[in-house]
C-alpha positions as MATLAB code, in Angstrom:
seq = 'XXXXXXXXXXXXXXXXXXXXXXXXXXXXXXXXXXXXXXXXXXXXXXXXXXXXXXXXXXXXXXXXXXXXXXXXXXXXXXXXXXXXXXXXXXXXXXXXXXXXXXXXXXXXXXXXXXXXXXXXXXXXXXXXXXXXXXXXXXXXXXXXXXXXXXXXXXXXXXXXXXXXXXXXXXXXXXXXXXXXXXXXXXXXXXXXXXXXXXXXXXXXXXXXXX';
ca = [
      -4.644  -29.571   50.522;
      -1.912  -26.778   50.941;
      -1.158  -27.576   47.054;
      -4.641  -26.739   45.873;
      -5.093  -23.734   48.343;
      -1.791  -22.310   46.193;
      -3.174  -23.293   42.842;
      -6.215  -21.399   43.447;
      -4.299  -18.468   45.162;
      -1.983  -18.243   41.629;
      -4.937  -18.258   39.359;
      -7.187  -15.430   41.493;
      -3.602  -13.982   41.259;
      -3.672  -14.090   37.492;
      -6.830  -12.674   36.645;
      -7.023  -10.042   39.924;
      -8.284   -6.511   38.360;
      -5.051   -3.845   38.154;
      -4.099   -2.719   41.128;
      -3.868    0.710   40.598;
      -8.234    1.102   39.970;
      -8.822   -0.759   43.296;
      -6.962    1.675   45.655;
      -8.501    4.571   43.403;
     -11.997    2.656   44.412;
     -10.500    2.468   47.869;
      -9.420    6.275   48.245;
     -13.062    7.849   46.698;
     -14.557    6.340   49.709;
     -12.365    6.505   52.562;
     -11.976    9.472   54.379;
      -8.917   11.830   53.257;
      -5.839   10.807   55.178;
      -7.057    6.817   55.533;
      -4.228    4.252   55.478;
      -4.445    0.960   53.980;
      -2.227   -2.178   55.169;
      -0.607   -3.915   52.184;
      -3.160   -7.492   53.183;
      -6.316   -5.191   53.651;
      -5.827   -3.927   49.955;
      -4.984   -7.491   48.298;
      -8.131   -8.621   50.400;
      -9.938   -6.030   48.401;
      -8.465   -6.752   45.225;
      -8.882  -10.562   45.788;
     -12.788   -9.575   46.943;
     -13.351   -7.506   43.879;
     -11.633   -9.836   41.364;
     -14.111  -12.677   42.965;
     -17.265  -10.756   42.526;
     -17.081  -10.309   39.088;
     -16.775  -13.716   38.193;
     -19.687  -14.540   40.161;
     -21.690  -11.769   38.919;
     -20.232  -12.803   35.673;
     -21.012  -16.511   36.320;
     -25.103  -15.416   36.924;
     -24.990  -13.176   33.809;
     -24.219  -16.046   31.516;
     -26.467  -18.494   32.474;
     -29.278  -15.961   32.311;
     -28.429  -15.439   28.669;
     -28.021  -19.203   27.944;
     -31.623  -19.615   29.185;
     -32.761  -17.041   26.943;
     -31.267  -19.155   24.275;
     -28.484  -15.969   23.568;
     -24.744  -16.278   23.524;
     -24.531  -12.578   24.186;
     -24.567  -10.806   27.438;
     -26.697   -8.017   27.755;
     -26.665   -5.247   30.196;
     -30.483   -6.012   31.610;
     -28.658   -9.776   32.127;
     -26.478   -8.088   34.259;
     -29.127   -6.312   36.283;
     -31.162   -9.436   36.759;
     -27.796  -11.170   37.885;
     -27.482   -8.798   40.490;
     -31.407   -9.506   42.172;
     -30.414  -13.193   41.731;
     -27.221  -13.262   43.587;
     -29.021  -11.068   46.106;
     -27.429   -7.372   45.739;
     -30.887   -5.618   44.474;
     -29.666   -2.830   46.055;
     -26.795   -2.799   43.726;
     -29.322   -3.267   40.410;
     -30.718    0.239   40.784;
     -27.336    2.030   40.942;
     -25.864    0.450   37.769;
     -28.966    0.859   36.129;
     -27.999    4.882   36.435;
     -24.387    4.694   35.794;
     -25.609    2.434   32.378;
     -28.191    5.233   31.592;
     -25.565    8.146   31.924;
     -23.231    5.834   29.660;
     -25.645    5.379   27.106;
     -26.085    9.143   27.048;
     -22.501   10.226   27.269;
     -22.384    7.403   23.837;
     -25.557    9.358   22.109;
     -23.984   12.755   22.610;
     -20.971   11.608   21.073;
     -22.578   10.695   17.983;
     -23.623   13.599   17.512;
     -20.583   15.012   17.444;
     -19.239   12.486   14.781;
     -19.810   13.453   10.885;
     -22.408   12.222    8.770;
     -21.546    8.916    7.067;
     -22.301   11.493    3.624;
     -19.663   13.875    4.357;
     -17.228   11.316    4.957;
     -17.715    9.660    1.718;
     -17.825   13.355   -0.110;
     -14.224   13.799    1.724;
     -12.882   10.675    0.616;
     -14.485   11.559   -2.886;
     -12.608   14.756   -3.046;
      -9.717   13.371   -1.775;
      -9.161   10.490   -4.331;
     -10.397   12.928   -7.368;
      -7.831   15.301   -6.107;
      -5.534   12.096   -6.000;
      -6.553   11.184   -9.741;
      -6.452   14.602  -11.240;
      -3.109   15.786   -9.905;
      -1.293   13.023  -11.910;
      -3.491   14.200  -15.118;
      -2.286   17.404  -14.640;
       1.442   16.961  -14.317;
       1.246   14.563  -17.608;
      -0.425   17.837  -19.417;
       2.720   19.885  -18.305;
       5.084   17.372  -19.269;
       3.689   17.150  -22.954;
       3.715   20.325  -22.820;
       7.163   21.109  -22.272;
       7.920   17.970  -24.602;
       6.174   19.696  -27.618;
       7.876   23.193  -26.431;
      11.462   20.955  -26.750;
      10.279   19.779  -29.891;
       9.352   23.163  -31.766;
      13.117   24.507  -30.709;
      14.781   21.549  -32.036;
      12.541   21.558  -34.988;
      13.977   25.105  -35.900;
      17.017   24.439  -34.738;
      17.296   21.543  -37.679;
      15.717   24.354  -39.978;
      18.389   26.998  -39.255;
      20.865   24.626  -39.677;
      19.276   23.388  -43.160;
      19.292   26.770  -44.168;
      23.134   27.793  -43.342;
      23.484   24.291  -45.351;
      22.213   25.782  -48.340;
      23.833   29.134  -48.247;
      27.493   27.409  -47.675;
      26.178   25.271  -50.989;
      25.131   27.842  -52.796;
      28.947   29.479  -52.103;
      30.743   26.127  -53.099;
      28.615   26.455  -56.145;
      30.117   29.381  -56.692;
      33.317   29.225  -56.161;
      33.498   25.903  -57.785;
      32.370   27.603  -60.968;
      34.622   30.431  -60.544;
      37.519   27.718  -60.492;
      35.799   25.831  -63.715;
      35.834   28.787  -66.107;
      38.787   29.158  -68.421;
      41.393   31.741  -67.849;
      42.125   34.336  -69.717;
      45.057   33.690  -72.179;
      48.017   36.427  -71.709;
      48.456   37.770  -75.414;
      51.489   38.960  -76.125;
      51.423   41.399  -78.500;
      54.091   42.330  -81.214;
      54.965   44.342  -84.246;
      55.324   43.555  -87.923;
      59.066   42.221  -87.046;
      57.921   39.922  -84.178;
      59.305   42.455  -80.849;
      56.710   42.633  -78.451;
      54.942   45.804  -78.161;
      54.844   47.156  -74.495;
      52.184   50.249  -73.502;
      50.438   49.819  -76.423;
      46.476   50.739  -77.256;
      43.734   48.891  -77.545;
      43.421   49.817  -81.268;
      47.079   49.347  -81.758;
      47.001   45.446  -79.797;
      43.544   45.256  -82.987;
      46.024   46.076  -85.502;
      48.985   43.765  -84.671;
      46.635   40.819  -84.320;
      45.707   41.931  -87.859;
      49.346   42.173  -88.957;
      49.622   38.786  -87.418;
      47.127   36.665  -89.314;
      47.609   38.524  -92.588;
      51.191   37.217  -92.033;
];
């Protein structure tokens, strides 16, 4: 007997509502300065935690004989007349009412389901042009890279072709024959030193008639 009185103690223990919204319940209707023994407020707790299993208990039933799985608030209402709080029926019925307002109101407030969908819209063609945009810059910049090395290999093609065109040159310069050194002499063979041009003409003359 003791052994089931504990069971049941541990498991109203397990699912008694949090302490802390029972003595707030406790303090809105006591007078200001009230004092609460530590049993009084687990009695309360205990009470509370009791109730809404049985109004709990009422509300299901009433929805499985209206062939629904669901628990609706008027089965909670009716659950109250049955278990014989009426008086209880007409109170939550207002604090329901001023929820289901507070929930309308806050709607309102919400955006449309539209401009949601237009912000996600802009959002993800933000999200796709962005990447379109940094490819355009970075063909850009490639073709930029590719002009300057493009004259870059130009310029150099051309300094190519001027440093040819001076090997040419200069390789010709070093094909052409020399000009021979002629010595010239007189009609008894002694060179002739500070001589004329039309005196060097008439030794070579002298010399082949020899």
């Amino acid at each position: 007997m003791n052994q089931d009185k504990s069971k049941e103690t541990s498991e109203l223990d397990d699912l008694a509502l949090p302490r802390s919204i029972i003595m707030r319940l406790v303090k809105g209707v006591l007078p200001e300065k009230s004092l609460v023994q530590k049993e009084a407020l687990k009695a309360m707790i205990n009470s509370a935690t009791l109730f809404v299993s049985f109004l709990t208990s009422a509300s299901g039933e009433i929805a499985t004989n209206n062939n629904r799985k669901i628990l609706m608030p008027q089965d909670v209402l009716n659950a109250l007349d049955e278990i014989e709080y009426p008086e209880f029926s007409k109170t939550l019925k207002k604090h329901l009412e001023a929820y289901e307002l507070a929930l309308k109101e806050k709607r309102l407030k919400l955006p449309n389901v539209s401009d949601v969908d237009n912000r996600k819209k802009a959002k993800i063609d933000a999200h796709d042009t962005t990447p379109l945009d940094e490819e355009k810059d970075e063909l850009e910049e490639e073709r930029i890279a590719e002009d300057i090395a493009q004259n870059e290999v130009e310029q150099n093609i051309d300094d190519v072709e001027d440093l040819e065109e001076v090997n040419d040159t200069l390789d010709a310069n070093a094909e052409s024959p020399q000009i021979e050194t002629i010595h010239l002499t007189d009609a008894t063979g002694n060179p002739i030193e500070d001589s004329s041009e039309s005196d060097s003409e008439e030794s070579l003359q002298l010399n082949d008639s020899s």
